[in-house]
C-alpha positions as CSV (number, residue, x, y, z in Angstrom):
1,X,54.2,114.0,128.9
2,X,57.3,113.5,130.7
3,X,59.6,110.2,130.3
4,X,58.0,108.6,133.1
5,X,55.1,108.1,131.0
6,X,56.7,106.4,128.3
7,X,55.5,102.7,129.4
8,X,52.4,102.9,127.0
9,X,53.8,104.2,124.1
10,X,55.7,102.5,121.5
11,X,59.4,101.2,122.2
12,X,62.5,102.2,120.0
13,X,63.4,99.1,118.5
14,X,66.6,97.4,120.2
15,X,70.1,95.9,118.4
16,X,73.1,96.4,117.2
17,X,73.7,99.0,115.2
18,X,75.4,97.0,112.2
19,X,72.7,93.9,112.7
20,X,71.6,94.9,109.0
21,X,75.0,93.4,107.8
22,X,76.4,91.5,110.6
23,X,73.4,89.7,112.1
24,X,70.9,88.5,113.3
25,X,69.3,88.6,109.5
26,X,66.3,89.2,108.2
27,X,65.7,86.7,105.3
28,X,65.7,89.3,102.8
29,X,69.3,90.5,104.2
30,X,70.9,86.7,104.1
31,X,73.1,85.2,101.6
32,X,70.9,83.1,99.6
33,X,73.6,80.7,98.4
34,X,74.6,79.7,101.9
35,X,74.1,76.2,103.2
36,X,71.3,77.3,106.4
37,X,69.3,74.7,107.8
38,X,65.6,75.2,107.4
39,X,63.8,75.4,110.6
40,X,61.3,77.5,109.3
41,X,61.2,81.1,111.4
42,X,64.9,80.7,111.5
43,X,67.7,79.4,109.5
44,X,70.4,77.7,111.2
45,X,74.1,78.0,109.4
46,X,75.8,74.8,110.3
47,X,79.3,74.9,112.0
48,X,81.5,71.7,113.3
49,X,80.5,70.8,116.7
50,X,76.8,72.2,116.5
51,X,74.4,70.3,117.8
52,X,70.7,70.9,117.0
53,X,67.8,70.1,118.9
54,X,64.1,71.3,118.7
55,X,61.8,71.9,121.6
56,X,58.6,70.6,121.1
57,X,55.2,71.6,123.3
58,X,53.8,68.4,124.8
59,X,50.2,68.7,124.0
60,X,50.5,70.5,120.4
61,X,53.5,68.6,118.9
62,X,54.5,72.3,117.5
63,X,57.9,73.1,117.4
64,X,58.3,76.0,120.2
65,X,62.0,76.7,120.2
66,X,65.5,75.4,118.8
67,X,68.7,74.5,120.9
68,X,72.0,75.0,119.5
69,X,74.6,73.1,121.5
70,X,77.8,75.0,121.1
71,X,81.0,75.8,122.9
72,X,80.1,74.3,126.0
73,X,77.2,76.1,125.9
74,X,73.6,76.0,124.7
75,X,71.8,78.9,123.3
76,X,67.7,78.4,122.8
77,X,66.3,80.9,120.5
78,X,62.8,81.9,119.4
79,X,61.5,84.4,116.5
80,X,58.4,86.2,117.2
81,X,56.4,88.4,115.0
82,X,56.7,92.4,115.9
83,X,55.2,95.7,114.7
84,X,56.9,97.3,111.8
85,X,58.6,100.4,113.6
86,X,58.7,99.6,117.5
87,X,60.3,97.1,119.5
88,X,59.5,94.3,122.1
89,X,62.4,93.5,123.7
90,X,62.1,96.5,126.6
91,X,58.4,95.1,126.9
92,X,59.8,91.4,127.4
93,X,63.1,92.1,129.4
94,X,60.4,93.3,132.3
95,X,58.4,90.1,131.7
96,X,61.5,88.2,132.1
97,X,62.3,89.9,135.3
98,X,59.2,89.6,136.7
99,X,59.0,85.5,136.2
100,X,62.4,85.1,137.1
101,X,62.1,86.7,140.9
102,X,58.3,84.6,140.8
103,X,60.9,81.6,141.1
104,X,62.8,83.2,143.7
105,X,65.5,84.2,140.9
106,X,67.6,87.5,140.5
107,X,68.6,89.2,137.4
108,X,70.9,91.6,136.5
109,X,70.4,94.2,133.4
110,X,74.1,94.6,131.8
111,X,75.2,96.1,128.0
112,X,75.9,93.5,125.7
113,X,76.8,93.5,122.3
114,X,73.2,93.2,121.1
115,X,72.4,96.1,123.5
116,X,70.2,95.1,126.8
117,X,70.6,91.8,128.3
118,X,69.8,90.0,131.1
119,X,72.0,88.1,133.7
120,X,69.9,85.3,135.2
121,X,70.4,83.4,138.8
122,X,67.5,80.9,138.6
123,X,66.8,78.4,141.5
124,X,66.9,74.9,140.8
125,X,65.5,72.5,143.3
126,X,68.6,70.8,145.4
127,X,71.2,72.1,143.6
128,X,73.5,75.3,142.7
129,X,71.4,78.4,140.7
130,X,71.7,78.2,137.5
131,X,72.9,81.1,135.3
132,X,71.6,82.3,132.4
133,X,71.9,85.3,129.9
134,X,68.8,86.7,127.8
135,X,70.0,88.7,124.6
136,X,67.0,89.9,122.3
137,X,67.2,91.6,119.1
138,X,64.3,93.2,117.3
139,X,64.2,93.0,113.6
140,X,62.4,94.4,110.8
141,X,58.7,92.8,111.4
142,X,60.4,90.4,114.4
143,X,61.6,89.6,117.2
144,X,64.8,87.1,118.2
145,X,64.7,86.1,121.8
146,X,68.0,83.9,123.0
147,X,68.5,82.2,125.9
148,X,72.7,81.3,126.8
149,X,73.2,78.5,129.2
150,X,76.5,76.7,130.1
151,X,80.1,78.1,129.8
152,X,78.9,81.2,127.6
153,X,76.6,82.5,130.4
154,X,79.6,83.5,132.6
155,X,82.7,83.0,130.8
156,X,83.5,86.0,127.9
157,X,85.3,83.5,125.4
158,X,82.8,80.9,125.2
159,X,80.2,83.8,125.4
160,X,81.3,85.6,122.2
161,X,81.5,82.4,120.4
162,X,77.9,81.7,121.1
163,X,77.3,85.7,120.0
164,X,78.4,84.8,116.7
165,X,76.5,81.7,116.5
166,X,73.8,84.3,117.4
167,X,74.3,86.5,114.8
168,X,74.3,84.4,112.0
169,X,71.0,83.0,112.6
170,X,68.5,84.0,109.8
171,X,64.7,85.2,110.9
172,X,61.9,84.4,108.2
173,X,59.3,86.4,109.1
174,X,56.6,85.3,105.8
175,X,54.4,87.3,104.6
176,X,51.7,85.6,106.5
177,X,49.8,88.3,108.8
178,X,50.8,87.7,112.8
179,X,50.0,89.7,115.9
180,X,53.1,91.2,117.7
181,X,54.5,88.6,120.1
182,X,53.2,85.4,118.0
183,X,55.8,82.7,117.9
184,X,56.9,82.7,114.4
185,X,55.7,79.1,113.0
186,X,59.1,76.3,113.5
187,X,59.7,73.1,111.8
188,X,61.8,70.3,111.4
189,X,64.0,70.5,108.7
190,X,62.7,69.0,105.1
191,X,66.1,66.8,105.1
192,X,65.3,64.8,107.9
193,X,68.2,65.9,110.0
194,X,67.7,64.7,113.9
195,X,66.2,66.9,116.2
């Protein structure tokens, strides 16, 4: 079977090669005596000028994503479950790719420092494209999708600000079975904080 053929099988699982110690964390990796912000699937370590918001589905009321406002920037992420030795994120760039030129959109694969990542031009009705970067990062049992919009989507100094905002989010993947590609259940946070 040549290389060619590879679409079916299993995908290496994609990251940094230090995301073990320098992030994104798996719960079981995190310090435990840090401050995070519960959200549930992620933790959230708070910073000055961080602004939090969670994206809720309509019809369901259930938590589907979080927004960190940062930098002049806003970075969307969402955990999903995965399979314990392959990855999603080769499966989901396509998927990306596809939807985006649906809309009449371009993207643009480039290295990052999480490893594959997408450049976004996205239509918007009446106005300029917008641009957006998709960084994903498969863990041990998940999956971290991000979404940069704002200054860090072209501009390298606000962009490796919101990389380390990135990398210091904290998955909690449970022990709770999940099929690969199921969002990883969200919440507001127990203290009340605003969303």
């Amino acid at each position: 079977m040549s290389d060619t053929d590879s679409g079916a099988l299993e995908q290496p699982k994609s990251g940094p090669a230090d995301r073990a110690t320098a992030g994104p964390l798996d719960e079981a990796e995190a310090n435990a005596v840090r401050p995070y912000v519960d959200l549930g699937g992620v933790k959230i370590l708070p910073r000055p000028e961080l602004g939090l918001r969670l994206e809720v589905e309509e019809g369901s009321k259930r938590v589907v994503a979080v927004s960190l406002d940062y930098a002049g920037s806003t970075l969307q992420v969402q955990p999903f479950a995965a399979p314990r030795s392959s990855g999603l994120w080769h499966e989901i760039r396509a998927q990306i790719v596809d939807q985006i030129a649906r809309q009449g959109g371009r993207t643009t694969p480039q290295d990052g420092v999480f490893g594959p990542e997408l450049l976004a031009e996205i239509p918007v009705a009446g106005a300029a494209p917008r641009h957006a970067r998709f960084i994903g990062v498969d863990g041990p049992r998940w999956f971290l999708r991000g979404v940069i919009a704002g200054q860090a989507a072209t501009d390298p100094e606000a962009g490796a600000k919101v990389e380390d905002l990135f990398r210091s989010i904290v998955v909690v993947r449970g022990t709770t079975p999940m099929p690969p590609r199921d969002l990883i259940p969200l919440h507001m946070p127990a203290t009340g904080a605003p969303a």
